[in-house]
N, C-alpha and C positions, 0 to 999 in steps of 0.2 A: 514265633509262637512258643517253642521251646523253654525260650529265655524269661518269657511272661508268665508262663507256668513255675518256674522257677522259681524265680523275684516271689510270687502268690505265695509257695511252699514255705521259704524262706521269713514271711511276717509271721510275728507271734502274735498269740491270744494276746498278750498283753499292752503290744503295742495298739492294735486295735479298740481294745476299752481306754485304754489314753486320750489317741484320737477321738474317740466320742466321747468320754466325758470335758475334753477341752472346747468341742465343739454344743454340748449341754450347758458348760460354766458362761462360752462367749451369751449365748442365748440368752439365758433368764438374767446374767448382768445388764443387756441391753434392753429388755423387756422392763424389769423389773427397778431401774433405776431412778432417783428421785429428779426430779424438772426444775424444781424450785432449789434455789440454794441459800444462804446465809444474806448472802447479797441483796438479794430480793425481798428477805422482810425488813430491813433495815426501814428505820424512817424516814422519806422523803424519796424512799424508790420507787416509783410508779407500778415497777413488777416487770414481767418480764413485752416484749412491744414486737410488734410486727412490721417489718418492714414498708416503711411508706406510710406509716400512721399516722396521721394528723392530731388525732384529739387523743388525752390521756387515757389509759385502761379507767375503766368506772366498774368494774363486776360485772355487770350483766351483759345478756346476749344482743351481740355486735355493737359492744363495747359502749352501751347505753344504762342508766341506773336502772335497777327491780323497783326501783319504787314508783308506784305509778299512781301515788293517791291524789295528785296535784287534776290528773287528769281526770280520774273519778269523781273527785268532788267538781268540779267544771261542769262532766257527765251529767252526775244528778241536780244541779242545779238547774242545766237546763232542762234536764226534761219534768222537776218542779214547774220553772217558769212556761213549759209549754201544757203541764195540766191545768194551771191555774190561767193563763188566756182562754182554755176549753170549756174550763167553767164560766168563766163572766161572760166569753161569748153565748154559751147556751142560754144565761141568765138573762141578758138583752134579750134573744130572739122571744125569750118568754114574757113580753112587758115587763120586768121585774128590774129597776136599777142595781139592785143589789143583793147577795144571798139572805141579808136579815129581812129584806123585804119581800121575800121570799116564802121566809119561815112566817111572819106576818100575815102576810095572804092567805096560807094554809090556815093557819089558825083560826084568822077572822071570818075565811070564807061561807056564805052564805053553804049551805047542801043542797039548796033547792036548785042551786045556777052551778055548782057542781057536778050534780045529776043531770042536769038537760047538757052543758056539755058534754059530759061521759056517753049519755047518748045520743049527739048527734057525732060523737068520734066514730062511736062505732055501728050507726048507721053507714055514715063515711065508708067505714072498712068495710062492712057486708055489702055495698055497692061496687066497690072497688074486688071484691072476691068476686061478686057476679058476673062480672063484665072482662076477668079474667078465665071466667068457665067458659063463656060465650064464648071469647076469643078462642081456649084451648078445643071447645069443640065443633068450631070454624073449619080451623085448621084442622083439626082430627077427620072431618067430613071430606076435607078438600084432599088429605091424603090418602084415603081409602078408594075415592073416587079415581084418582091418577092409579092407585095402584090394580085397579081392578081394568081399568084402560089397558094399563101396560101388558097385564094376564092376558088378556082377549088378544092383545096385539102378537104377543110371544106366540102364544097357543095356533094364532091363524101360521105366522111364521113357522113354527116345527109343524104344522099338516104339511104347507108347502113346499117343504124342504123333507121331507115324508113323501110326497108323491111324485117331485124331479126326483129322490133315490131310486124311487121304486121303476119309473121309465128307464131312469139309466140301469137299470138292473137286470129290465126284461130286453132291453137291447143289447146289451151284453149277451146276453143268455140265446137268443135268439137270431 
């Protein structure tokens, strides 16, 4: 122990700040070093390769191109071709072979057979509301009914379960 006290005594300030500035200098040389070399921009160097790699570096992430417009345009092409089959569908279910026959029809349409359609659409609808009230107050009836069942049913249960406490209470007690 002695001797380690010693030795301890024995280092100077000096050597100390050596020692750590030597061990600051390894530090930020190895942090701070460049990856890339001379080598690697040269023309026809692919850059630098990872072991086991098959395909050449391309730039982007997991060694695939950034550019991705071949896919986008793909993208919106089809989803083009799937507005345009939503309209000629809708356009069929309409009688109508086609959108100009379409715009035609509006144009030429009588008003008088406009209006009785218009109203028998929405006769339709106010039938179809009605028949949705009825049902929701059906239903509404038949669930106020169970639930008032159920109350009566609870209710008679806690008297009953109220007056076994109360015998087993006075037998206890007594």
């Amino acid at each position: 122990m002695k001797k380690l006290v010693s030795n301890l005594r024995a280092v100077r300030l000096s050597q100390i700040i050596t020692v750590f500035l030597v061990g600051v200098l390894v530090l930020f040389s190895t942090a701070c070093s460049r990856t890339d070399t001379i080598a690697d921009r040269l023309p026809g160097n692919s850059g630098p390769s990872t072991p086991g790699q098959s395909q050449p570096y391309k730039g982007g992430m997991n060694n695939f191109n950034d550019d991705a417009s071949n896919r986008l345009n793909t993208e919106a092409a089809a989803k083009a071709k799937a507005l345009r089959d939503k309209v000629q569908s809708r356009v069929k279910t309409k009688g109508v072979n086609s959108p100009d026959d379409l715009a035609d029809n509006v144009r030429s349409a009588d008003p008088g057979k406009q209006a009785q359609r218009f109203g028998a659409d929405v006769r339709q609808q106010a039938d179809d509301v009605k028949d949705n009230l009825q049902n929701f107050g059906d239903r509404g009836v038949k669930n106020v009914k169970r639930n008032t069942d159920n109350a009566l049913d609870n209710a008679a249960n806690a008297a009953k379960s109220n007056v076994n406490a109360t015998k087993r209470a006075l037998d206890n007690a007594g």
